[in-house]
C-alpha angles and dihedrals in degrees: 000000000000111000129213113275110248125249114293112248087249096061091051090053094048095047089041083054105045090053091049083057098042095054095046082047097229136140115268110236120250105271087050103060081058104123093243144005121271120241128201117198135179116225114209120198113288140140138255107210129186118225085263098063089038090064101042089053096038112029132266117318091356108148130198125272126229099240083167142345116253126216091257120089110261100001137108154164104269120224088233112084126172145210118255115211108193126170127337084006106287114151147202112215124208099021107177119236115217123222156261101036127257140204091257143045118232140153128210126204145161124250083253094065099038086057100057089045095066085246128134103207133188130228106245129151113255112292096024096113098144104125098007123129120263133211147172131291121199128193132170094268102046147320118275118186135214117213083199136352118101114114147148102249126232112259094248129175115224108231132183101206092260092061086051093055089038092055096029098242142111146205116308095014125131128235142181126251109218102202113187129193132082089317103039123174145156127240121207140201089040101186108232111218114180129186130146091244101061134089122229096270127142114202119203119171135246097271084054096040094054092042088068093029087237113214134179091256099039108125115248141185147173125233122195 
């Protein structure tokens, strides 16, 4: 049976904070009275498949399997992964399926990959597939093909409502990612995603996450 996944890093640090200040009886500094810790997390290539495409690949009624929790509430890496066939036939094996399914296929990759795949993607925020390319997905049970769906996602940041107000923002705005360390930057046009289920969480994407050499301990901060 699948477990809870343990407290994020981030939200140790927070909690361990909060009580330092609170026994020398000091105010905590600004960053720190956000509602929650920022997390910044790098998304590598994967797929998100519909019940449909699981069961072509894998075989009938097969469901996904929990290989490890992610930081969102409710979703995972799943243990199934695929083999992507992109023009003149060049591939990506092992490419990870995230859980649980949704009503729609798509596949996510960085400029990198698409690259080496032989794709020109476009940039869309996650679930605007109208017009993207599509490919072929193998599994061990079958093919199953998408007309469209492959795209580079938008760099978004995860809000609850309180982290919005905290921070200013709504729905649909844009923000900057301060990232700090030897090879500081900052990324712009940060899509802003708010619902009262997330967790404050920005996702970049391999291409970006190398670019600043992202570590667990890189400074980060967002900029409305």
């Amino acid at each position: 049976m699948a477990t809870a996944a343990p407290p994020h890093r981030a939200v140790v640090e927070h909690l361990v904070r909060q009580a330092v200040y609170s026994r020398l009886g000091k105010p905590l500094p600004r960053i720190a009275t956000a509602p929650n810790p920022l997390v910044v997390n790098v998304s590598a290539r994967h797929c998100h498949l519909t019940q449909e495409a699981v069961e072509v690949l894998f075989g009938k009624g097969h469901q996904l399997r929990v290989h490890r929790w992610l930081y969102q509430e409710g979703q995972f890496a799943a243990q199934e992964t695929v083999t992507l066939i992109g023009p003149r036939s060049r591939v990506i094996s092992n490419l990870r399926i995230l859980g649980p399914c949704r009503n729609l296929n798509q596949v996510e990759l960085a400029y990198t990959d698409a690259i080496a795949l032989g794709f020109d993607i476009p940039l869309r925020l996650s679930g605007d597939i109208k017009g993207t390319p599509g490919c072929m997905l193998m599994g061990p049970a079958g093919f199953f093909e998408l007309k469209e769906g492959v795209i580079r996602a938008l760099r978004h940041v995860h809000m609850s409502p309180a982290d919005a107000e905290f921070y200013g923002v709504k729905n649909g705005d844009v923000m900057r990612l301060k990232v700090g360390g030897d090879c500081a930057l900052v990324l712009e046009k940060v899509l802003c995603r708010v619902d009262k289920s997330f967790r404050l969480e920005v996702h970049i994407d391999t291409d970006e996450g190398n670019a600043c050499n992202l570590q667990p301990d890189t400074p980060v901060e967002l900029i409305k």
